[in-house]
C-alpha positions in Angstrom: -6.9 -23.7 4.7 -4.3 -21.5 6.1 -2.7 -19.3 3.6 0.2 -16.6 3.7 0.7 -13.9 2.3 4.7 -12.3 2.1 4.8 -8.6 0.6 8.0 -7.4 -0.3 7.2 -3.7 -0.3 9.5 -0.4 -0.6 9.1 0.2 3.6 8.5 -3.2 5.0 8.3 -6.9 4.9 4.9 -8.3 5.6 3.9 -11.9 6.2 -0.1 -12.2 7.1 -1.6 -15.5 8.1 -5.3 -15.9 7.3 -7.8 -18.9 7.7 -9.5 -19.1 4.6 -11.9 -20.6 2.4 -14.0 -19.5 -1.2 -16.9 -17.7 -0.2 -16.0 -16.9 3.6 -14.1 -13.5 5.0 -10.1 -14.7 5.1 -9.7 -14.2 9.3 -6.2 -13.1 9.9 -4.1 -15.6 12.4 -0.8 -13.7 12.7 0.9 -11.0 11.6 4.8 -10.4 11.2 6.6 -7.4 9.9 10.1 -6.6 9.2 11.5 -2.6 8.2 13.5 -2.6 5.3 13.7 0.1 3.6 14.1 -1.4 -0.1 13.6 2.1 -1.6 16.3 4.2 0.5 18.8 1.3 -0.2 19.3 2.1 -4.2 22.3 3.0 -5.2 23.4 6.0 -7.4 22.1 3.6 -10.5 18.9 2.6 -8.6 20.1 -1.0 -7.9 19.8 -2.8 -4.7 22.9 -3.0 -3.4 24.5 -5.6 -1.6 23.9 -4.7 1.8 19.9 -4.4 1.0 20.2 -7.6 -0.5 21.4 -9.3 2.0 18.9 -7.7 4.3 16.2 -8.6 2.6 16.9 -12.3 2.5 17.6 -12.4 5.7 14.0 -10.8 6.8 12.3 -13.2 4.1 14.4 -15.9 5.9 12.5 -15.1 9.2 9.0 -14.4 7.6 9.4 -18.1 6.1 10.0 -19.7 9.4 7.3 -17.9 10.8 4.8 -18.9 8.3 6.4 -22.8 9.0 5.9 -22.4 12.8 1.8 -20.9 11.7 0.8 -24.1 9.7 1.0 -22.1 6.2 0.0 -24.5 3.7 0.1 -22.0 0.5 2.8 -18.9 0.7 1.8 -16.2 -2.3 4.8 -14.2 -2.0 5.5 -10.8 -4.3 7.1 -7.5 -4.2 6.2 -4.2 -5.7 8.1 -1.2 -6.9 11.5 -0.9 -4.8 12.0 -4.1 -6.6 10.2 -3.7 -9.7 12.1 -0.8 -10.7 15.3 -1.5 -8.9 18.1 -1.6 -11.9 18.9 -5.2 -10.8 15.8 -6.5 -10.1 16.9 -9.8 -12.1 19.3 -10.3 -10.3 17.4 -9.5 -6.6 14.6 -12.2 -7.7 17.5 -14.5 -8.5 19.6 -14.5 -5.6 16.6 -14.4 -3.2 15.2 -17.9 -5.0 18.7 -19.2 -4.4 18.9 -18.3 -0.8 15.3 -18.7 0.0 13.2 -20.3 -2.4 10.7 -17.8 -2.6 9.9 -17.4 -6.0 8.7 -13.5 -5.5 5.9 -12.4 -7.7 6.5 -8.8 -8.9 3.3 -6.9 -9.1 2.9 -4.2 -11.9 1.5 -1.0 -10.5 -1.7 -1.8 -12.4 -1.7 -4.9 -10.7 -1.5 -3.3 -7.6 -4.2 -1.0 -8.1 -6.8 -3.4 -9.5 -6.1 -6.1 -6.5 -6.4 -3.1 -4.1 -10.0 -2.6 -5.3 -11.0 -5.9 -5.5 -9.9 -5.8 -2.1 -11.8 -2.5 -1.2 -15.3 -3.7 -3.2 -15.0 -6.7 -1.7 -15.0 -4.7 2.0 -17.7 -1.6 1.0 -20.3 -4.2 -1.3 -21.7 -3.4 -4.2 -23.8 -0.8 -2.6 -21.0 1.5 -2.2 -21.5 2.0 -6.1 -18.5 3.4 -8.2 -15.5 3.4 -6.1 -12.7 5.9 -6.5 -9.5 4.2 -4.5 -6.6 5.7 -3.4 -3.4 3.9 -2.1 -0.6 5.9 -1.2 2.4 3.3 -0.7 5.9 3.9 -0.3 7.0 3.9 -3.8 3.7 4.3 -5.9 0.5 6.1 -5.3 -2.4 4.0 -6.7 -5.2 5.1 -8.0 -8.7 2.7 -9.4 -12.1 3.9 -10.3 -15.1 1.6 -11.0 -18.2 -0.2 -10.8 -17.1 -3.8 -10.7 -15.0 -5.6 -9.0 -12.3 -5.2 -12.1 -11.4 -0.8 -12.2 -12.7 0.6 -15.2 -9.2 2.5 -14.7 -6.2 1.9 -13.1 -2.9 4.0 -12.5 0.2 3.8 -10.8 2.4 7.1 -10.5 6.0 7.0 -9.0 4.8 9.6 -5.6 5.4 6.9 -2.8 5.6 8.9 0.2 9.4 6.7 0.5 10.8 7.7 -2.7 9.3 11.1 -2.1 10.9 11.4 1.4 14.5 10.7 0.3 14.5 12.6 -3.3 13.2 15.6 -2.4 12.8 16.0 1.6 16.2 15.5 2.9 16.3 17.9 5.8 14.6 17.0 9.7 12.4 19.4 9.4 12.1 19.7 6.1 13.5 23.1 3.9 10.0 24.9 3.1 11.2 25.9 -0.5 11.7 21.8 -0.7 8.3 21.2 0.7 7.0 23.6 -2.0 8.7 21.9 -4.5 7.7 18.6 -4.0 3.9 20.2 -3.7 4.3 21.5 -7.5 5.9 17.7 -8.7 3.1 15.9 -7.1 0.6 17.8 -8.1 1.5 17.8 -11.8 2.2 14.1 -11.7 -1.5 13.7 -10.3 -3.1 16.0 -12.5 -2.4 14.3 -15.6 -4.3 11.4 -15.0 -7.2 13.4 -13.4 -9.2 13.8 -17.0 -8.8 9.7 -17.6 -10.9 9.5 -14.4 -13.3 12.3 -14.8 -14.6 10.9 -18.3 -15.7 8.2 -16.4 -18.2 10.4 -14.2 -18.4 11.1 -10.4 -17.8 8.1 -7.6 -20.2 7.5 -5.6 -18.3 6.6 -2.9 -14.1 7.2 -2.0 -12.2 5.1 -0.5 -8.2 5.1 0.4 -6.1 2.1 2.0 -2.5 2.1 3.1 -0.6 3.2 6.4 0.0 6.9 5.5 -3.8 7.1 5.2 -4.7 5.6 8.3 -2.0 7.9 10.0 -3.0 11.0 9.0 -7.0 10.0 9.3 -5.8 9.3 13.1 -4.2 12.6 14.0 -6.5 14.2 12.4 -9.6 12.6 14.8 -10.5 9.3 13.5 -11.0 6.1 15.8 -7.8 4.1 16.8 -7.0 1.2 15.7 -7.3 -0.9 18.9 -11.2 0.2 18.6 -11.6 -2.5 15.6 -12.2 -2.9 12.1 -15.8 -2.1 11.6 -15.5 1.8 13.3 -15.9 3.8 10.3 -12.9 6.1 10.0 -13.1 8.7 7.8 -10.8 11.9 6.7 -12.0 15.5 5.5 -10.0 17.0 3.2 -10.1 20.2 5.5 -8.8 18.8 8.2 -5.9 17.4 5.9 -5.0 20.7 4.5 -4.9 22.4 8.0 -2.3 19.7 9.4 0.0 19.4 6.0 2.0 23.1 7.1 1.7 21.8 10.8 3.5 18.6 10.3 6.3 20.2 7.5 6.8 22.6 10.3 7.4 19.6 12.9 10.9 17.2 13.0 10.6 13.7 12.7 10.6 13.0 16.2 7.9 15.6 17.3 5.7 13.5 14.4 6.3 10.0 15.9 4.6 11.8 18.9 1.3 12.0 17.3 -1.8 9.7 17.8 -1.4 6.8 15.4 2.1 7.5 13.8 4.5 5.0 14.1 8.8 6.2 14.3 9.0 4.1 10.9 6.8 6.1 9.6 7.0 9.7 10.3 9.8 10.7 8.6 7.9 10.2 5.2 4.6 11.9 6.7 4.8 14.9 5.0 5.3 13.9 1.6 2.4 11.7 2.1 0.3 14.1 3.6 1.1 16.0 0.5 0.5 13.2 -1.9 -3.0 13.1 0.0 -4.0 16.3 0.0 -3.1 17.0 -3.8 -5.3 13.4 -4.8 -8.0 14.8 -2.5 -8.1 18.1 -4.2 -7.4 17.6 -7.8 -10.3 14.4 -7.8 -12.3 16.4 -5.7 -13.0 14.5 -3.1 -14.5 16.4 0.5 -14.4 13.1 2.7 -13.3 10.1 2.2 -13.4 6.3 4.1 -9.9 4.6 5.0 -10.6 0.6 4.0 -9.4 -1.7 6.3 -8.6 -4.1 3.7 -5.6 -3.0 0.5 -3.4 -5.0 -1.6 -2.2 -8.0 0.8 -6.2 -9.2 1.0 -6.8 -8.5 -2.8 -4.0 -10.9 -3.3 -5.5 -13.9 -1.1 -9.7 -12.9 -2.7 -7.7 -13.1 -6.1 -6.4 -16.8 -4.9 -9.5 -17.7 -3.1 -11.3 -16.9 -6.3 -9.0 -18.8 -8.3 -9.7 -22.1 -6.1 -13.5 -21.7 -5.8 -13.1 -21.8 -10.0 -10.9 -24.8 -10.2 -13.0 -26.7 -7.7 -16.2 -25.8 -9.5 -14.8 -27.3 -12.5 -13.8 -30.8 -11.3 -16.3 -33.2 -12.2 -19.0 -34.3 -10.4 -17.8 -37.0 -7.4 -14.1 -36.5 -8.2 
């Protein structure tokens, strides 16, 4: 069947289309993306105002006709935390199924963590071992350790590289006494959960999904994107720490002209890059492998999984 996924998240609006079955590798048909912005359009009381609202059912407006004009026979839309902790989120969800009638699914950050590593077990195998995952989005950072394909733990912190950006970066390039300080507040955010994690022994293998990842793994050497999924692409934690003062030193523009980084995007590099480099150092971590696959695929395994049991229970010749 064809399935859709729609992901309201804190930068963008994502619809993928994937052919899928239970038990096969969902193979992704199209792909449409909308900037939004969710988490720069709060207001003073961290509501969505108007203006964001009506933006965003007009992008979900355009991602539904283009999952009509695709075939999409099942749509599993949800958001995550521009509008799971926007003050009016009620109301958002409300007026959107009015408008729309998408019926958005609002993910918890545990949910987004534990769907991200099914997503990223499901990619490495079970020979990768324990997994430490790391998913730096524009709202949350996600973090998931485990054997299994449940974590055996599973955090969200409020350090998206979005919500970062505008609350503490606000100058092109960015103040260095603001850089610092956002350097001290990540790290102290991270390093609270670091003891949860390290009871549970080393990983044997580390992982990290999202755009901000894949960005700074490109400028800092790995393999482009157009070279395919399967080219292992990996970043050193070195090499991280010797472009974080390069790229707080650089405007927004001067970023966007790096391998890899997107205009969208660079404006929020740096407190990524510092989100990464703090996760990297406080968990230890020398190297790690960017995963092709993050939340949007956990979200169609979870469903696929959820079909393959439902058609294993009908009975026999029904």
């Amino acid at each position: 069947m064809r399935l859709g996924v729609l992901d309201v998240g804190s930068n963008t609006v994502h619809l993928l289309v994937v052919d899928a079955h239970p038990g096969a590798r969902p193979l992704p048909a199209h792909f449409h993306k909308a900037e939004l912005r969710l988490a720069q359009l709060l207001d003073e009381e961290g509501a969505i105002g108007a203006q964001g609202v009506d933006r965003l059912v007009a992008v979900l407006r355009e991602a539904l006709q283009a999952a009509e004009d695709k075939g999409v026979e099942d749509l599993l839309p949800f958001a995550t935390s521009a509008v799971r902790e926007a003050g009016n989120a009620d109301d958002v969800l409300a007026r959107v199924q009015a408008e729309t009638g998408v019926r958005l699914q609002v993910l918890s950050g545990e949910e987004e963590a534990r769907l991200t590593f099914l997503a990223a077990r499901r990619w490495f195998g079970w020979s990768a071992g324990k997994l430490l995952v790391l998913d730096i989005g524009g709202g949350s950072l996600e973090i998931a350790y485990g054997l299994d394909e449940e974590p055996d733990a599973a955090v969200s912190l409020p350090l998206g590289a979005g919500r970062l950006t505008a609350g503490w970066l606000p100058g092109d390039p960015p103040d260095p006494e603001d850089v610092r300080a956002l350097r001290r507040h990540v790290r102290t955010e991270i390093a609270r959960t670091v003891g949860d994690f390290s009871r549970l022994g080393a990983p044997d293998h580390v992982v990290a999904t999202s755009k901000t990842f894949k960005q700074l793994a490109r400028i800092a050497g790995a393999a482009r994107s157009a070279e395919g999924l399967y080219v292992q692409r990996e970043l050193k934690r070195e090499s991280l720490e010797a472009w974080v003062p390069r790229l707080a030193a650089m405007t927004a523009g001067e970023r966007a002209e790096l391998p890899g980084v997107s205009d969208g995007r660079a404006g929020q590099l740096v407190a990524g890059a510092l989100v990464a480099e703090a996760a990297m150092d406080l968990f230890g971590v020398e190297r790690l492998e960017i995963c092709p696959w993050a939340l949007r695929e956990g979200v169609i395994l979870r469903r696929l999984d959820h079909m393959e049991t439902s058609s294993d229970m009908r009975p026999q010749g029904s």
